[in-house]
C-alpha positions in Angstrom: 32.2 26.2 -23.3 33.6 29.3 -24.9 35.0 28.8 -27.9 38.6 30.3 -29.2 37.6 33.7 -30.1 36.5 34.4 -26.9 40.1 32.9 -25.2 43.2 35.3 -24.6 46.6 34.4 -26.7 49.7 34.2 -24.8 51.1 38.1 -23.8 47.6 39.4 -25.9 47.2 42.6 -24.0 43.6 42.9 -22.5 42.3 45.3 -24.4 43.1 44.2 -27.2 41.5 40.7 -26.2 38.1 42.4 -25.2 38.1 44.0 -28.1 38.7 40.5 -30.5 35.9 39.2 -28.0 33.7 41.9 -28.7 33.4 41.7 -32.5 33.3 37.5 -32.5 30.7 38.1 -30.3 28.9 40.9 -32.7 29.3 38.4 -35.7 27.4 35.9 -34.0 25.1 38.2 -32.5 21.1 39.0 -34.8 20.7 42.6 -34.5 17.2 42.1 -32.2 19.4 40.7 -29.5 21.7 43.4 -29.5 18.9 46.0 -29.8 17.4 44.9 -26.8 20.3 45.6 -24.8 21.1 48.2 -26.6 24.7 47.0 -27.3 27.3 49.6 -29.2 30.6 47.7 -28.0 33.4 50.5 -27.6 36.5 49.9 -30.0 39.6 49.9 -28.9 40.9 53.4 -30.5 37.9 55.1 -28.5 38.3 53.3 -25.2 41.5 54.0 -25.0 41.4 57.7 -25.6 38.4 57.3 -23.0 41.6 55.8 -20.4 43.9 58.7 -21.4 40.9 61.3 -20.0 41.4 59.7 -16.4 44.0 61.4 -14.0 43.7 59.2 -10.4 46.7 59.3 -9.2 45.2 57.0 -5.7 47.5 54.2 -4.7 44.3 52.0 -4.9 42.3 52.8 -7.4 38.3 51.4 -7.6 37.0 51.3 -11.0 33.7 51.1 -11.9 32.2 49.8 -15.5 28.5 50.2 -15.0 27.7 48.6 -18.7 30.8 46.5 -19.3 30.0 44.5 -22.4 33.5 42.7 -22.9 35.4 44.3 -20.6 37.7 46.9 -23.2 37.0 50.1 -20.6 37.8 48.7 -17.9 40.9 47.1 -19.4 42.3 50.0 -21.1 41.6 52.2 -17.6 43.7 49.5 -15.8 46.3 48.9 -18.8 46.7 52.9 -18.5 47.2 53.3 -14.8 49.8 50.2 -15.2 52.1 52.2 -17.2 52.5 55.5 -14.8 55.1 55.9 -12.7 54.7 55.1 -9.9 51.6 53.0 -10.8 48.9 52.3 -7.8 49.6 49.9 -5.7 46.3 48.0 -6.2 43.3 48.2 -8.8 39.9 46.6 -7.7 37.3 46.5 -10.9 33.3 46.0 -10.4 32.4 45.4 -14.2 28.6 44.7 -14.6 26.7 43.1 -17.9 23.2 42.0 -17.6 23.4 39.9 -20.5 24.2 36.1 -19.8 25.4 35.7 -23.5 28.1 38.4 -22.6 28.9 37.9 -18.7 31.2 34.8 -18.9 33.0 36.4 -22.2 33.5 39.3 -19.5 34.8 37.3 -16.8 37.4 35.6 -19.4 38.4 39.2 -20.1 39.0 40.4 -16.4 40.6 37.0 -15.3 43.2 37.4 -18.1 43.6 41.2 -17.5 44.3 40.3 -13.8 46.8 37.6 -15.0 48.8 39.8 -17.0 48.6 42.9 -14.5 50.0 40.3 -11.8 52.8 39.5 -13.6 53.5 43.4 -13.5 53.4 43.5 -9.8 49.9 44.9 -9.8 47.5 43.3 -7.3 44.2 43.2 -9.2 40.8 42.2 -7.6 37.8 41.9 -9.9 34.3 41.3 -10.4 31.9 40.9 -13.2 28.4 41.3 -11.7 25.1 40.1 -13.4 22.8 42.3 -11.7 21.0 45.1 -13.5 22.9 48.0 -12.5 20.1 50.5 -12.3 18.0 48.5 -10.2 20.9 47.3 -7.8 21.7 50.8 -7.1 17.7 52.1 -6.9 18.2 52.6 -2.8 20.8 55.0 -3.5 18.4 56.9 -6.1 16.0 57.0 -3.3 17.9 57.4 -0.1 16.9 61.6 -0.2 14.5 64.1 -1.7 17.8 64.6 -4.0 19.5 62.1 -6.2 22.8 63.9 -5.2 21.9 64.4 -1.3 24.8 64.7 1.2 24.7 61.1 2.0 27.8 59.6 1.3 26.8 55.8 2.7 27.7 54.1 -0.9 30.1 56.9 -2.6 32.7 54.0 -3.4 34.6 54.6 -6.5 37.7 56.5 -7.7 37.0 56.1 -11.8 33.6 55.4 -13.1 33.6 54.6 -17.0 30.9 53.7 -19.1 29.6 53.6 -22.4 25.9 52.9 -21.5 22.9 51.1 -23.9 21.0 53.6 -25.8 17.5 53.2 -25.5 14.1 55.0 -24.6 12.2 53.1 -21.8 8.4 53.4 -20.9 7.5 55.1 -17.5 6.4 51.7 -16.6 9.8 50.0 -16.5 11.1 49.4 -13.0 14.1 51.3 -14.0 12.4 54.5 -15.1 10.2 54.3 -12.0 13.2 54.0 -9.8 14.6 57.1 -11.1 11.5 59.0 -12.0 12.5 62.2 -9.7 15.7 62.5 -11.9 14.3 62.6 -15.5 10.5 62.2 -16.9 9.0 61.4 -19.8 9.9 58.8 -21.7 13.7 58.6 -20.5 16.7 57.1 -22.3 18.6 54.3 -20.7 21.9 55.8 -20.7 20.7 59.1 -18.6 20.1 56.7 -15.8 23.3 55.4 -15.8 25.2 58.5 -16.2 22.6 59.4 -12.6 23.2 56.2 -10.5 27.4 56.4 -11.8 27.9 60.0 -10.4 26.3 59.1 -7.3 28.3 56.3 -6.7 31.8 58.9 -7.3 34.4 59.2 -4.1 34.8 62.9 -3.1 37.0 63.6 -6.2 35.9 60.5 -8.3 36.4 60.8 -12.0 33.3 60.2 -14.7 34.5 59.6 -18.2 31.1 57.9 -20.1 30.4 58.2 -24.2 26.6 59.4 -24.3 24.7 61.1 -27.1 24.0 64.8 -27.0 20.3 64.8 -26.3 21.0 65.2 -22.6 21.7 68.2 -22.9 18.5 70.0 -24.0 14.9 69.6 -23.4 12.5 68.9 -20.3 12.6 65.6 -20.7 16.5 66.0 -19.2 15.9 69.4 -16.9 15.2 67.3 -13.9 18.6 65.3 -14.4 20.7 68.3 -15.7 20.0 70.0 -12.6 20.9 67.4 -10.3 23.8 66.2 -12.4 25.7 69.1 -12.6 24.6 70.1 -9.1 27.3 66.5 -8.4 29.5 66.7 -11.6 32.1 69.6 -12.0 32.4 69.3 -16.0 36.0 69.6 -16.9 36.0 68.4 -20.6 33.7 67.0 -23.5 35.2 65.8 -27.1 32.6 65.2 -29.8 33.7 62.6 -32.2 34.2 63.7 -35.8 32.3 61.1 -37.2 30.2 58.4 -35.5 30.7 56.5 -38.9 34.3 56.3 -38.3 34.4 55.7 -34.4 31.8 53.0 -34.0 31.4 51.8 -37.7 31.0 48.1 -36.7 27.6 48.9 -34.8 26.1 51.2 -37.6 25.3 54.0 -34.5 22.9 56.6 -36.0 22.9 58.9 -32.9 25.3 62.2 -32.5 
């Protein structure tokens, strides 16, 4: 059973639920469990300047969160597209979180986001998936020579956002061999999500994902820079004053 701080209040907006969800669940979290995850749960300030970056205007919009923690991407994407005028006609979510402590805290989050967005006239379809997203997604990694080949068989979602784990992984974790034409090395985590999420992108398909800045140099990322931006026309980056300010709660040491 969950307890209170991990159930919505009457009219609480989602976001602002997932976000209350996300720090009980912190507090009551040791610091090995969320290492091993590598868990930096977004805040609600930064996801929902995230949501302001996205621009689909699609009467059914797919969103993907590829590591959702609580839900507050997700739910800020979906409370933003609510508001336009006109909004879409229909919003469908795939949210996945490896981490059983977290997943039925998630799906509390989406069932009350589609509750309140159904009261708005929205329909709403949802799903918070268990899988490990690298690993579900591997045959896409593999299905050409290049990560970003011209097969579009699984190219499926309008909005991909993501604020990934942060972590370096040996070259003998299934994830790293899965992807091991894309970066090598000793990757980090987060580079292979950033890979398998632009792959997944409609024709037009908007990525909006926090990373740090390491990506961008070194040989360790050439492979994946290449390929990346071979898929990804870049169209803005913001670099947050101060980590200390933006994710204070988590203690993140990484620009």
């Amino acid at each position: 059973m969950l307890s209170d701080s991990f159930r919505p209040i009457p009219d609480e907006r989602p976001t602002v639920f997932a976000d209350r969800a996300g720090r009980a669940y912190a507090l009551g979290t040791s610091a090995t469990h969320k290492k091993r995850y590598g868990q930096f749960l977004t805040p609600v300030a930064v996801a929902e300047f995230m949501a302001s970056l996205v621009d689909c205007d699609a009467e059914e919009v797919r969103i993907l969160d590829p590591g959702a923690g609580t839900g507050v991407l997700a739910c800020a994407v979906a409370e933003g597209l609510s508001r336009r005028t006109p909004p879409p006609r229909r919003i469908v979510i795939d949210a996945y979180e490896c981490d059983p402590r977290l997943l039925p805290i998630l799906k509390q989050v989406l069932g009350h986001l589609e509750t309140q967005l159904r009261r708005r006239g929205l329909a709403v379809k949802h799903r918070a998936l268990s899988e490990d997203f690298i690993l579900e997604h591997a045959p896409q990694l593999r299905r050409s020579e290049s990560l970003f080949g011209n097969g579009q068989e699984r190219a499926e979602y309008d909005v991909v956002i993501g604020n990934p784990p942060y972590f370096k992984l040996p070259k003998s974790d299934p994830r790293a061999r899965a992807a091991d034409h894309v970066v090598h090395g000793q990757p980090n985590i987060y580079a292979l999500f950033m890979a398998v999420s632009a792959s997944l992108l409609a024709p037009g398909g908007e990525l909006v994902f926090i990373t740090p800045r390491s990506f961008t140099s070194g040989p360790y990322f050439r492979r994946f820079r290449e390929r990346f931006f071979g898929r990804i026309q870049l169209e803005a980056v913001h670099v947050f004053d101060s980590r200390r300010d933006a994710f204070r709660r988590d203690g993140v040491l990484q620009e």
